[in-house]
mmCIF file of the N, C-alpha and C atoms, coordinates in Angstrom:
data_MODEL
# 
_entry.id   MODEL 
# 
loop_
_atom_site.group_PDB 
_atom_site.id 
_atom_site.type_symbol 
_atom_site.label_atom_id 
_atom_site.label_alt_id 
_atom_site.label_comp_id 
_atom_site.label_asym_id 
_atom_site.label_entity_id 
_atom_site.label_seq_id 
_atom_site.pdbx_PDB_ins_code 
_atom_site.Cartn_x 
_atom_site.Cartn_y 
_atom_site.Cartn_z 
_atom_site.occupancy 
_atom_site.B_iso_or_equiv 
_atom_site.pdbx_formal_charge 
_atom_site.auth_seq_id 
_atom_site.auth_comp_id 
_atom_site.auth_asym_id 
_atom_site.auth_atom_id 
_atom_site.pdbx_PDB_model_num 
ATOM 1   N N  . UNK A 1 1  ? 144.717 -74.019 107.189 1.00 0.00 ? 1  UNK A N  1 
ATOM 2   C CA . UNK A 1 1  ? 145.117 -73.084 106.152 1.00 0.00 ? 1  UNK A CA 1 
ATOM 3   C C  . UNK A 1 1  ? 144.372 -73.430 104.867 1.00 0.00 ? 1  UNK A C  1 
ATOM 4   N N  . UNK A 1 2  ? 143.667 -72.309 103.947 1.00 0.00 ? 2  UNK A N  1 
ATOM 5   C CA . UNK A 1 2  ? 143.118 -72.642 102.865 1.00 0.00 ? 2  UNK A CA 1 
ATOM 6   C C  . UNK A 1 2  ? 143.914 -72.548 101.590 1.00 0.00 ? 2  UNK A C  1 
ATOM 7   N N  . UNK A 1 3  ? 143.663 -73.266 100.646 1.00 0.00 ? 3  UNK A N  1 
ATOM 8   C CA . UNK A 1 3  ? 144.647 -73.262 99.496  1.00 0.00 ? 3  UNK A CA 1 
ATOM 9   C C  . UNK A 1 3  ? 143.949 -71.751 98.870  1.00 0.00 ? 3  UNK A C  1 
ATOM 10  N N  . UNK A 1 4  ? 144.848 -71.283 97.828  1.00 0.00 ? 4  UNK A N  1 
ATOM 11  C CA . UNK A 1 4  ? 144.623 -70.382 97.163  1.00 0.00 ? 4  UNK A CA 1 
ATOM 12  C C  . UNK A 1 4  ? 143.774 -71.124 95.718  1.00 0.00 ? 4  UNK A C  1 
ATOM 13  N N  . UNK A 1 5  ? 144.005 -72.136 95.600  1.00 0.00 ? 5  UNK A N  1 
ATOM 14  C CA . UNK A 1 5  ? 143.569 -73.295 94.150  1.00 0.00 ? 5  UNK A CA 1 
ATOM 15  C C  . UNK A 1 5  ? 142.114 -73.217 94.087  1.00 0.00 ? 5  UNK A C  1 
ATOM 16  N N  . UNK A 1 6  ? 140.961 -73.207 95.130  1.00 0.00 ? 6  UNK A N  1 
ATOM 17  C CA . UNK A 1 6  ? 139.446 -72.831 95.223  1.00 0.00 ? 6  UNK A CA 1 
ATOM 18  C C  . UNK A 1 6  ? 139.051 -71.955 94.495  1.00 0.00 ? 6  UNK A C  1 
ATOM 19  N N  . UNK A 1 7  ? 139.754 -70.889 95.087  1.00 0.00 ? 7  UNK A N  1 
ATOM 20  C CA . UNK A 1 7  ? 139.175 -69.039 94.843  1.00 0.00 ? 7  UNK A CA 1 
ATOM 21  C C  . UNK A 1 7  ? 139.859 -69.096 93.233  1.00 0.00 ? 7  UNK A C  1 
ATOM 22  N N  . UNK A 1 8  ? 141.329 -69.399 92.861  1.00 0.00 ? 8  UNK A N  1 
ATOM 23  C CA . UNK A 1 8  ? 141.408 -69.597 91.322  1.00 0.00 ? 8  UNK A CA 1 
ATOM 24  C C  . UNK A 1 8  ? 140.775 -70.304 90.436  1.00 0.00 ? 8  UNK A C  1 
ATOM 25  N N  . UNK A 1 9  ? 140.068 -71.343 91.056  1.00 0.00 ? 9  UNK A N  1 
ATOM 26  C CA . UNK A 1 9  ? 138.680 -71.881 89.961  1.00 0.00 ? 9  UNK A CA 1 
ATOM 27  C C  . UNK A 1 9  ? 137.775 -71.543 89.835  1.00 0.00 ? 9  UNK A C  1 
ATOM 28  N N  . UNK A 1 10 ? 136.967 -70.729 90.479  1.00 0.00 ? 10 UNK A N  1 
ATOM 29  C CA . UNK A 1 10 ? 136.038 -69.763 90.114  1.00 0.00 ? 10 UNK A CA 1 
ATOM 30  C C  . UNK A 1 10 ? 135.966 -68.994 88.965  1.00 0.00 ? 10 UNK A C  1 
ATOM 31  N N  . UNK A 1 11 ? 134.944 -68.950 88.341  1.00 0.00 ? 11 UNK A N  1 
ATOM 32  C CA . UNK A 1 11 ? 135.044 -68.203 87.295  1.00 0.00 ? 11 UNK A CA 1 
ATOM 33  C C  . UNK A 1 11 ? 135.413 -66.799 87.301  1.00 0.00 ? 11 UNK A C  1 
ATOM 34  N N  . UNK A 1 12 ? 136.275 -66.040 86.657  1.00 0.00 ? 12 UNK A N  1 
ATOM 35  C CA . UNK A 1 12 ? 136.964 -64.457 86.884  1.00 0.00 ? 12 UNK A CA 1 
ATOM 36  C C  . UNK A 1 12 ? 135.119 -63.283 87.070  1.00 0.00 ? 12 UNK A C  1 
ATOM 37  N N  . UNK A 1 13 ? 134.425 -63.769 86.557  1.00 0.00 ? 13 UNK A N  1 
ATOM 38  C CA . UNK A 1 13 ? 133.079 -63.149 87.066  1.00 0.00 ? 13 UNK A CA 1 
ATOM 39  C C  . UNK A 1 13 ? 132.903 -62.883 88.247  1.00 0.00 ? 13 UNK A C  1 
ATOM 40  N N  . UNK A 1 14 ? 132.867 -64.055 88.820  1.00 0.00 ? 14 UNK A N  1 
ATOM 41  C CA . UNK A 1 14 ? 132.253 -63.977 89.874  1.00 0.00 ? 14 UNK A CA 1 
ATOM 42  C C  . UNK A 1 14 ? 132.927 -63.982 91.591  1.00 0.00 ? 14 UNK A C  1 
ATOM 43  N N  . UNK A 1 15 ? 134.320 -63.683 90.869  1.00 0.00 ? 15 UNK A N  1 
ATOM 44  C CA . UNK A 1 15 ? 135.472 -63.355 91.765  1.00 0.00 ? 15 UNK A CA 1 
ATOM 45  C C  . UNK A 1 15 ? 135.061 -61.524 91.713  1.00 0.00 ? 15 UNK A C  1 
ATOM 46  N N  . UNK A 1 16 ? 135.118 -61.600 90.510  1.00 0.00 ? 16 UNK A N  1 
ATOM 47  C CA . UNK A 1 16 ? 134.973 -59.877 90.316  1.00 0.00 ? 16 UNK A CA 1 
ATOM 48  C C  . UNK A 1 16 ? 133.599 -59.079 91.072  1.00 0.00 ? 16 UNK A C  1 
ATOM 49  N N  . UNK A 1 17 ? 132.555 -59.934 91.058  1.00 0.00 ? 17 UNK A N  1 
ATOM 50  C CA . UNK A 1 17 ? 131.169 -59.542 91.926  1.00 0.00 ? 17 UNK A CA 1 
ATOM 51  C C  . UNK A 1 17 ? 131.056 -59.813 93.156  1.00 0.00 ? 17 UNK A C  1 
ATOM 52  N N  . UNK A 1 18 ? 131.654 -60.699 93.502  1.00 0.00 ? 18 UNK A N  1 
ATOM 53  C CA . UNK A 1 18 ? 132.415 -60.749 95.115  1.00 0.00 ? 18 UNK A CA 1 
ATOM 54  C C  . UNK A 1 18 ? 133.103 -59.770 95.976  1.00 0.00 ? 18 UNK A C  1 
ATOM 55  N N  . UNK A 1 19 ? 134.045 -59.537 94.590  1.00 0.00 ? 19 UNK A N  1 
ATOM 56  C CA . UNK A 1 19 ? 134.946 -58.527 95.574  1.00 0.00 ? 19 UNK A CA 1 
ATOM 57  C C  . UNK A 1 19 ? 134.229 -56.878 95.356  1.00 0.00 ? 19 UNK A C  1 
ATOM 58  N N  . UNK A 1 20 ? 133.832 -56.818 94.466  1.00 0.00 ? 20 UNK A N  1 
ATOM 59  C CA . UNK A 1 20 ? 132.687 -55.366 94.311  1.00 0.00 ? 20 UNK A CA 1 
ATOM 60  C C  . UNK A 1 20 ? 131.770 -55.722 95.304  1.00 0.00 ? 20 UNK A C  1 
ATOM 61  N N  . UNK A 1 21 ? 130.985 -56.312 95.708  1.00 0.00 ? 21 UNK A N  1 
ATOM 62  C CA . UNK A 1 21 ? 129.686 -56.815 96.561  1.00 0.00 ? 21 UNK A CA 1 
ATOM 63  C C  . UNK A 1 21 ? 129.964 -56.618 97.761  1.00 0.00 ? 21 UNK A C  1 
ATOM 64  N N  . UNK A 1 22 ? 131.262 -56.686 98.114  1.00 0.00 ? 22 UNK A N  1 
ATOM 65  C CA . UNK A 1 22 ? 131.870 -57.006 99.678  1.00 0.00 ? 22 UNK A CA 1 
ATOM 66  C C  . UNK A 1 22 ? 132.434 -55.711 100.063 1.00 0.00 ? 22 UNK A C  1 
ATOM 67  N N  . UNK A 1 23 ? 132.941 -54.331 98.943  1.00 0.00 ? 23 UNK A N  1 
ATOM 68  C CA . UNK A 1 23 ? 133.763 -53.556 99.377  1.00 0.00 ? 23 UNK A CA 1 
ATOM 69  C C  . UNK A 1 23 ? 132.681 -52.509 99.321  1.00 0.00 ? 23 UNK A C  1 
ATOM 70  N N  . UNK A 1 24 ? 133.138 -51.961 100.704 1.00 0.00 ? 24 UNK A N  1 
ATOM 71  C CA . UNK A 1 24 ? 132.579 -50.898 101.538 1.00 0.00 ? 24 UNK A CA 1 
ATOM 72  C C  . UNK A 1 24 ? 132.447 -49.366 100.527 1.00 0.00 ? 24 UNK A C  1 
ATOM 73  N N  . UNK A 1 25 ? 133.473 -49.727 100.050 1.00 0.00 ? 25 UNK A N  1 
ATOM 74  C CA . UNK A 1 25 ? 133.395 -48.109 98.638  1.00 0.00 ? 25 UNK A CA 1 
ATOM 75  C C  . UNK A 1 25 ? 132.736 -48.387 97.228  1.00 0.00 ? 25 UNK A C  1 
ATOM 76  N N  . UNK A 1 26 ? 131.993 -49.632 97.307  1.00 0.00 ? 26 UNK A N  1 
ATOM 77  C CA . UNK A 1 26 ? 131.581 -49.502 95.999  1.00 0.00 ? 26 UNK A CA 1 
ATOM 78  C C  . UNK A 1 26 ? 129.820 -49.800 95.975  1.00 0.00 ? 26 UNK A C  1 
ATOM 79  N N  . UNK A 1 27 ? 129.206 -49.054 95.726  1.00 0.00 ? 27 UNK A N  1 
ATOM 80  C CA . UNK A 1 27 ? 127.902 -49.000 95.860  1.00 0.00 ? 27 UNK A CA 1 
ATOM 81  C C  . UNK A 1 27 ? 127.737 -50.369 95.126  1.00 0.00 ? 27 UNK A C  1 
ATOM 82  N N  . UNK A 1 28 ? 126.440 -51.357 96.067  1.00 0.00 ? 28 UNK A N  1 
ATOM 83  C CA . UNK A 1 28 ? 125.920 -52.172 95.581  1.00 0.00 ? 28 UNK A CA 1 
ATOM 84  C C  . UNK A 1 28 ? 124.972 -52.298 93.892  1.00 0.00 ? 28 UNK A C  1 
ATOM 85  N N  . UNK A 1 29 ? 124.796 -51.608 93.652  1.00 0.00 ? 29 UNK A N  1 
ATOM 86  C CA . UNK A 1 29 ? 123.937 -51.761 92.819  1.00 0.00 ? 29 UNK A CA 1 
ATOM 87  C C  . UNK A 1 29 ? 124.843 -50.329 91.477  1.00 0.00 ? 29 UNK A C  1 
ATOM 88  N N  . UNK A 1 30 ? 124.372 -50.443 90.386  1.00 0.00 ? 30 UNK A N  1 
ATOM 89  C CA . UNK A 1 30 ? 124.820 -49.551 89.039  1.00 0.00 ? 30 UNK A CA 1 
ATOM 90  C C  . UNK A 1 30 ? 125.908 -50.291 88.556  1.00 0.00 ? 30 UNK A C  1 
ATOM 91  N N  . UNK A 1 31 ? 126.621 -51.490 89.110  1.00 0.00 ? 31 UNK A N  1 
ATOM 92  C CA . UNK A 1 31 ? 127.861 -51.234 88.551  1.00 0.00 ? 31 UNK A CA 1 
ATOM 93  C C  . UNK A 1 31 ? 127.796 -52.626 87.859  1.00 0.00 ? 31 UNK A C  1 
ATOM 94  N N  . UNK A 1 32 ? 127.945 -52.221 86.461  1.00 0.00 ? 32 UNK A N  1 
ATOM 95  C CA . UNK A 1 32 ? 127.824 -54.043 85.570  1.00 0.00 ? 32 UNK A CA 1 
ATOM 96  C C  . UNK A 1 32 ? 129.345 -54.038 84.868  1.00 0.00 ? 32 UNK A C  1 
ATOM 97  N N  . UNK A 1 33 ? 129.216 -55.439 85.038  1.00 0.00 ? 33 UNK A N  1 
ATOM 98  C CA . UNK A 1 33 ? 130.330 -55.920 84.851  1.00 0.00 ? 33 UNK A CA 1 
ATOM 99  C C  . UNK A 1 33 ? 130.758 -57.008 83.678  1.00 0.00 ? 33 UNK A C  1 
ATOM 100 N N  . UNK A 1 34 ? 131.634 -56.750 82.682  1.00 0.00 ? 34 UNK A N  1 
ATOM 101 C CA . UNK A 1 34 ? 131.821 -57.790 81.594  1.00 0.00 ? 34 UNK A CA 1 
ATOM 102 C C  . UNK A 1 34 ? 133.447 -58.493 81.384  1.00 0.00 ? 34 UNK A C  1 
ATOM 103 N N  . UNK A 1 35 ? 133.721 -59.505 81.238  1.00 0.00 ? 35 UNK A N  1 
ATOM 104 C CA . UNK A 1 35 ? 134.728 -60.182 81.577  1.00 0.00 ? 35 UNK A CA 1 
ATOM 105 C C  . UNK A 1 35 ? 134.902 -61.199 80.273  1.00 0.00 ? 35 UNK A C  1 
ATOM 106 N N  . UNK A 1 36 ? 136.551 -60.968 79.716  1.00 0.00 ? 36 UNK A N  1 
ATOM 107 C CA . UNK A 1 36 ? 136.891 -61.694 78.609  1.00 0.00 ? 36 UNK A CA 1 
ATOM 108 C C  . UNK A 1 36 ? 138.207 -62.049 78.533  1.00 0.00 ? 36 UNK A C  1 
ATOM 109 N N  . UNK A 1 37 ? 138.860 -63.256 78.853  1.00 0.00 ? 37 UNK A N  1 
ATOM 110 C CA . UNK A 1 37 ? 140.000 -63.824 78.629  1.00 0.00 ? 37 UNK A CA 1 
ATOM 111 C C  . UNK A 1 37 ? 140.931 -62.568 79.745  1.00 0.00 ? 37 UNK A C  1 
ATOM 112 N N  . UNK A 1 38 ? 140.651 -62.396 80.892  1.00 0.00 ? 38 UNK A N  1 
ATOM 113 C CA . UNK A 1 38 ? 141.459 -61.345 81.719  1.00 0.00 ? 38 UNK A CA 1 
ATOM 114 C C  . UNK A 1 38 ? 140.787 -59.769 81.585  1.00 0.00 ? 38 UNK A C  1 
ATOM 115 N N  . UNK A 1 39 ? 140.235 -59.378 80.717  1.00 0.00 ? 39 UNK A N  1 
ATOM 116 C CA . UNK A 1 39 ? 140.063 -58.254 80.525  1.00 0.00 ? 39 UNK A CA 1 
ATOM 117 C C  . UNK A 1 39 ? 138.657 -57.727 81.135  1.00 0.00 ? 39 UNK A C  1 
ATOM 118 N N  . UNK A 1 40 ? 138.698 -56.736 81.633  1.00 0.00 ? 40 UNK A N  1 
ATOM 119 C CA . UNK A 1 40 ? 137.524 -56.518 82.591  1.00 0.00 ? 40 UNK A CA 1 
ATOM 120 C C  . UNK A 1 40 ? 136.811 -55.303 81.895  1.00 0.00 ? 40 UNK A C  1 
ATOM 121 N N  . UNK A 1 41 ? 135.840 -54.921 81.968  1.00 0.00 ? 41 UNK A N  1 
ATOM 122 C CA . UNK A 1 41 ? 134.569 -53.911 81.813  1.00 0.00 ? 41 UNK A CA 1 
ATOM 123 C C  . UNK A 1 41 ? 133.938 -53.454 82.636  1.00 0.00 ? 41 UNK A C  1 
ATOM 124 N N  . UNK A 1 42 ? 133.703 -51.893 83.249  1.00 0.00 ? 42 UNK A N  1 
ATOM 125 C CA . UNK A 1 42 ? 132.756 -51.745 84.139  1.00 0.00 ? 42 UNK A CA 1 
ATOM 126 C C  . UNK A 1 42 ? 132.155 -50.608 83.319  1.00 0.00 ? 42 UNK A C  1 
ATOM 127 N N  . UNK A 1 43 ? 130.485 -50.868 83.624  1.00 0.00 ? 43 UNK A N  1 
ATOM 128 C CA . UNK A 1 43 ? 130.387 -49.905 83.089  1.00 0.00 ? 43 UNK A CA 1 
ATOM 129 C C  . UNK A 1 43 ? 129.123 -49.937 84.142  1.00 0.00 ? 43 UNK A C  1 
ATOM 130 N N  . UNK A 1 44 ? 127.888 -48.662 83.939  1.00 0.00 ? 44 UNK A N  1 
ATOM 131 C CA . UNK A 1 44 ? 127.280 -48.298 84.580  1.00 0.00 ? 44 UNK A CA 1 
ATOM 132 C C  . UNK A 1 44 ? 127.937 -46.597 85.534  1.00 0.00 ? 44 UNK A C  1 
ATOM 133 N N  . UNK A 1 45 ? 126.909 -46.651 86.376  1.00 0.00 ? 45 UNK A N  1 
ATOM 134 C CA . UNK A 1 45 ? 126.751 -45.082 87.143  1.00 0.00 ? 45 UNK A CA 1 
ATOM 135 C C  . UNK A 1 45 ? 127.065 -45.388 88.887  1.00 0.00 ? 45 UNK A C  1 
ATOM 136 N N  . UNK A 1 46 ? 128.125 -44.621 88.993  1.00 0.00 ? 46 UNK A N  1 
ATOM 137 C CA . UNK A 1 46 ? 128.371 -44.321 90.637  1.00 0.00 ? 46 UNK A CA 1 
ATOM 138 C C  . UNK A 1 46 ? 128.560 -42.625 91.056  1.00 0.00 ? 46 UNK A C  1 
ATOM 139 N N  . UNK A 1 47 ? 127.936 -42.934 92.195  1.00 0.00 ? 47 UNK A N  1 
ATOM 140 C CA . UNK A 1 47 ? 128.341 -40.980 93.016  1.00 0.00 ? 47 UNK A CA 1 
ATOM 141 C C  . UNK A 1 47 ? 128.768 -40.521 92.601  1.00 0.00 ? 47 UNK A C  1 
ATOM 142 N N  . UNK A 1 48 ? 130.589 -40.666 93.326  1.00 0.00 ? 48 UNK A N  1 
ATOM 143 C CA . UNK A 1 48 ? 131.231 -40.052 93.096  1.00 0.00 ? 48 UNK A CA 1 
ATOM 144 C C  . UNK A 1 48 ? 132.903 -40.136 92.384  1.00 0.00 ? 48 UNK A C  1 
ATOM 145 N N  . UNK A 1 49 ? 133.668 -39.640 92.132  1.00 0.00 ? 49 UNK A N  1 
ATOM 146 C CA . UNK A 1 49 ? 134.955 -40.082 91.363  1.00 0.00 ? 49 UNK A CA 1 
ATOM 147 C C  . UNK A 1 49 ? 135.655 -41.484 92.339  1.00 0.00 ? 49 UNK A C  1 
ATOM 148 N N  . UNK A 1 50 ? 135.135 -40.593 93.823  1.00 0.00 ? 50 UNK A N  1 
ATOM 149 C CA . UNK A 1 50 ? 136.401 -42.021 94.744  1.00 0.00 ? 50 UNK A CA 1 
ATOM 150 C C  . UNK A 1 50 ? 135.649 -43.378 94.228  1.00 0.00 ? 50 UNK A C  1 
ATOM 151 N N  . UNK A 1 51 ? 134.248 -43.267 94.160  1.00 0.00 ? 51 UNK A N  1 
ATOM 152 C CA . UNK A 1 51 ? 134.002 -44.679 93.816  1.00 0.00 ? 51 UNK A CA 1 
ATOM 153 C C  . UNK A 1 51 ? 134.254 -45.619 92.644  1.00 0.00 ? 51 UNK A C  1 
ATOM 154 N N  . UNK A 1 52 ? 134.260 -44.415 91.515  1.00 0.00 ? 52 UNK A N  1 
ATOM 155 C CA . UNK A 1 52 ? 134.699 -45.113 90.099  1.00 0.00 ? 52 UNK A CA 1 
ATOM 156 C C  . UNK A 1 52 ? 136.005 -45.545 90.380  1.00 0.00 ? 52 UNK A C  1 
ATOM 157 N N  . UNK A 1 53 ? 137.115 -45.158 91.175  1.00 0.00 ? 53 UNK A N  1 
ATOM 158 C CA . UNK A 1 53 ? 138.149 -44.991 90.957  1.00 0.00 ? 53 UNK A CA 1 
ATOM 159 C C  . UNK A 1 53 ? 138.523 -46.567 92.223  1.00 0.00 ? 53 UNK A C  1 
ATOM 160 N N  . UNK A 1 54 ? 137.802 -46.397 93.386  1.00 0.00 ? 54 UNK A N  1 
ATOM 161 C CA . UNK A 1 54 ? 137.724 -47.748 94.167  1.00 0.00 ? 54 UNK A CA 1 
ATOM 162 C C  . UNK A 1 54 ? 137.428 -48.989 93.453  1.00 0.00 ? 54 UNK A C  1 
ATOM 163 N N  . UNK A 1 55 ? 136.535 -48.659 92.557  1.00 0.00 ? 55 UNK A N  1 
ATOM 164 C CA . UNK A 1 55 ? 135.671 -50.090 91.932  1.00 0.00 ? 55 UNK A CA 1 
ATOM 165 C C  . UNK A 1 55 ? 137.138 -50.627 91.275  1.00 0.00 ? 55 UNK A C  1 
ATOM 166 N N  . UNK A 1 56 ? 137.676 -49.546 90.240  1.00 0.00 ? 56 UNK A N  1 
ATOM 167 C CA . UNK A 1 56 ? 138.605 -49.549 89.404  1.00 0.00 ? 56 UNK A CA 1 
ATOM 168 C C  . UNK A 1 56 ? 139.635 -50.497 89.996  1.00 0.00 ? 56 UNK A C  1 
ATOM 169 N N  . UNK A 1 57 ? 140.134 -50.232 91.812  1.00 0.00 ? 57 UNK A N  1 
ATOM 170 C CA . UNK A 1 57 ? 141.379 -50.662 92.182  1.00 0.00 ? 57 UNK A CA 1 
ATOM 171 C C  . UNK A 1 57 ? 140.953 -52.048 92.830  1.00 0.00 ? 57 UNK A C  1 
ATOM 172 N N  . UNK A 1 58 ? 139.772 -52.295 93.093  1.00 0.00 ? 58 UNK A N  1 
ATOM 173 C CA . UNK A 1 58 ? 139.229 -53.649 93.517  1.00 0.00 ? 58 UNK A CA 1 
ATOM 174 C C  . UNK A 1 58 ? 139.151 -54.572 92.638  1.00 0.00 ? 58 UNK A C  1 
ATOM 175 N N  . UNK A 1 59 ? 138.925 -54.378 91.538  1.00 0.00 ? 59 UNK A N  1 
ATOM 176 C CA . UNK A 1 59 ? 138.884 -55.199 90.375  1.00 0.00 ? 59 UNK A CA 1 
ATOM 177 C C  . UNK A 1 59 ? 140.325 -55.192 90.169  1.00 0.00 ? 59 UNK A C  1 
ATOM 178 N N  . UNK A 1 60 ? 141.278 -54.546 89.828  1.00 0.00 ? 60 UNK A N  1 
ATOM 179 C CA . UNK A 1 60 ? 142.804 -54.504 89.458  1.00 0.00 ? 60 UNK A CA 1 
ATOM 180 C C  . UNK A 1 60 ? 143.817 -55.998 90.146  1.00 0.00 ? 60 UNK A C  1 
ATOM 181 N N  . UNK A 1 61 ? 143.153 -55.720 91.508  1.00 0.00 ? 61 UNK A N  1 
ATOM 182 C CA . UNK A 1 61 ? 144.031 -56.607 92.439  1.00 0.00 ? 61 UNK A CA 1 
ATOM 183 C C  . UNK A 1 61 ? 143.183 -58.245 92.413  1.00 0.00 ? 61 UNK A C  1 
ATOM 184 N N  . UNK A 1 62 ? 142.458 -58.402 91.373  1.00 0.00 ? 62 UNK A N  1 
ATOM 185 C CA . UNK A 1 62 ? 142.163 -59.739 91.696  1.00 0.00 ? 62 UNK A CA 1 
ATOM 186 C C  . UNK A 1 62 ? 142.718 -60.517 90.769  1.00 0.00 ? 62 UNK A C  1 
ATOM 187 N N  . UNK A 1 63 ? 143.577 -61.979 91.128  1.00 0.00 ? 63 UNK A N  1 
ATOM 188 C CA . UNK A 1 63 ? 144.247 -62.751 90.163  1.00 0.00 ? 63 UNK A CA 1 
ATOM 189 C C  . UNK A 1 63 ? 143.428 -63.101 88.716  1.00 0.00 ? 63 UNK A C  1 
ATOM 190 N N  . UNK A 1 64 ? 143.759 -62.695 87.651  1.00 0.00 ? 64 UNK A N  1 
ATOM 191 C CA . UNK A 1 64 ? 143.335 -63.117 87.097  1.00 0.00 ? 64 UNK A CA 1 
ATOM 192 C C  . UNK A 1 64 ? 142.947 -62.112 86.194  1.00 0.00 ? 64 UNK A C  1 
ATOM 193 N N  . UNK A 1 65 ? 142.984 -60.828 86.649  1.00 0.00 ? 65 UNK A N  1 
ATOM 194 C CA . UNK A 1 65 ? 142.312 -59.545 85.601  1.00 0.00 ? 65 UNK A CA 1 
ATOM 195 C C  . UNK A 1 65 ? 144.053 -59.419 85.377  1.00 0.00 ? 65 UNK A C  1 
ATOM 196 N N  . UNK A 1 66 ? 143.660 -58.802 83.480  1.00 0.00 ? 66 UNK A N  1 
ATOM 197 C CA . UNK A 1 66 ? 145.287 -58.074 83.159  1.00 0.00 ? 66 UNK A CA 1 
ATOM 198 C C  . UNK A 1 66 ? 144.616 -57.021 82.805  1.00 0.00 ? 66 UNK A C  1 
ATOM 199 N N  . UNK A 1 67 ? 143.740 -56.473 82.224  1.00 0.00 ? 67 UNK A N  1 
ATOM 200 C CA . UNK A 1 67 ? 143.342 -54.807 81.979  1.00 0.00 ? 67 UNK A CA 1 
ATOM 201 C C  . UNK A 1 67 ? 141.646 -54.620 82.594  1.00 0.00 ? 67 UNK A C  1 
ATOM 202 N N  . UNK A 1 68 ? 141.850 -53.427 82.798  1.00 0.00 ? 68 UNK A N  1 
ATOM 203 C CA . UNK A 1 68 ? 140.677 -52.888 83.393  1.00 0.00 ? 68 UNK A CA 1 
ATOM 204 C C  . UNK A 1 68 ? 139.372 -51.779 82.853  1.00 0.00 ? 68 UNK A C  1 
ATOM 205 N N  . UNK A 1 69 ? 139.151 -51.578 81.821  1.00 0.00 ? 69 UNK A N  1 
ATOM 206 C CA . UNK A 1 69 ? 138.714 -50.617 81.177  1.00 0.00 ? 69 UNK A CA 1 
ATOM 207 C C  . UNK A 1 69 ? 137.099 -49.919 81.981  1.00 0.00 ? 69 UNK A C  1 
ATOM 208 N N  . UNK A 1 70 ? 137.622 -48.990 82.856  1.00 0.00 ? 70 UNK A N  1 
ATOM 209 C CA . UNK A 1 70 ? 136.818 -48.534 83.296  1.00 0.00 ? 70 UNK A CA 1 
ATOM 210 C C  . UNK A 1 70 ? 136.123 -47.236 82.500  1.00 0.00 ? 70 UNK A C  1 
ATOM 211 N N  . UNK A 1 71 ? 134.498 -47.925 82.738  1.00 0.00 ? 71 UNK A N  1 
ATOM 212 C CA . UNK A 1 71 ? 133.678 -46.702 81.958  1.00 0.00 ? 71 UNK A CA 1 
ATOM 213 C C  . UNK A 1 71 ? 132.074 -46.315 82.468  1.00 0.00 ? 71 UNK A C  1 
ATOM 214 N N  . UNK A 1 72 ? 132.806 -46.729 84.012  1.00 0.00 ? 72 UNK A N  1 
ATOM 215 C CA . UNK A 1 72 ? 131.890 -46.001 85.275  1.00 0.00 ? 72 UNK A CA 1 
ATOM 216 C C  . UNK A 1 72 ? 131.749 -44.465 84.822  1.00 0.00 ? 72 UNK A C  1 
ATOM 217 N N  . UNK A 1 73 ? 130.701 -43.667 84.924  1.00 0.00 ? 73 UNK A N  1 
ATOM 218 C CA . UNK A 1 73 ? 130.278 -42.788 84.586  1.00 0.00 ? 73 UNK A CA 1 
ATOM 219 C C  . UNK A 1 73 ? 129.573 -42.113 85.953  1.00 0.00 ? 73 UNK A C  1 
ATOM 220 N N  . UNK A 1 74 ? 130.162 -41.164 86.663  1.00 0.00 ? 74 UNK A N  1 
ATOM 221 C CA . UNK A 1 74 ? 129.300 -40.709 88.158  1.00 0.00 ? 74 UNK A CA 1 
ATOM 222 C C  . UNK A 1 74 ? 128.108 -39.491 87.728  1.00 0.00 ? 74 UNK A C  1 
ATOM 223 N N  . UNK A 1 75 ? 127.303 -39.604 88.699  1.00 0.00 ? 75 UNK A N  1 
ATOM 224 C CA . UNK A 1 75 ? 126.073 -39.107 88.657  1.00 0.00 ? 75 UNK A CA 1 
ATOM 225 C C  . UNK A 1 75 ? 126.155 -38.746 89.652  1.00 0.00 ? 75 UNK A C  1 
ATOM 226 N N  . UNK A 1 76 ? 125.842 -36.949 89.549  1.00 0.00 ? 76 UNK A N  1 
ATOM 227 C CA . UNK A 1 76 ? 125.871 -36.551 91.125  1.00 0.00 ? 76 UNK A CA 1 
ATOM 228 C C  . UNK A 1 76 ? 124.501 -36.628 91.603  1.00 0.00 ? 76 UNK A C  1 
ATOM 229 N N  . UNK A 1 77 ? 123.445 -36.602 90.729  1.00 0.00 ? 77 UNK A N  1 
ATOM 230 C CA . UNK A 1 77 ? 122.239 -36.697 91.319  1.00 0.00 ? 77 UNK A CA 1 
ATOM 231 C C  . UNK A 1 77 ? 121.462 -37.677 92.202  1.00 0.00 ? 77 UNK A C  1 
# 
């Protein structure tokens, strides 16, 4: 069994580019990310709404974020 104590020492960055990097709904690439005392930033360009809105709930659920200020911007082109 692994402790949960690892994955909480990581820096909240790079928990956050992990779990964007790994999920199937969030396009690899457009999406930057800024991180301050819990508070998260996305900003950059995705497709479509489900994805702004996926990135949004992937980032939400990781220990350690308390707000999310999403300002993903989709591009249908």
């Amino acid at each position: 069994m692994t402790s949960a104590a690892p994955m909480l020492s990581r820096p909240l960055f790079d928990r956050i580019r992990d779990a964007l990097s790994t999920s199937p709904y969030v396009p690899n690439q457009g999406v930057d990310v800024e991180t301050a005392d819990g508070h998260v930033v996305l900003r950059g360009y995705v497709k479509t709404f489900f994805q702004k809105q996926m990135a949004q709930e992937t980032v939400r659920r990781i220990d350690g974020v308390q707000q999310v200020e999403n300002l993903l911007q989709v591009n249908w082109a």
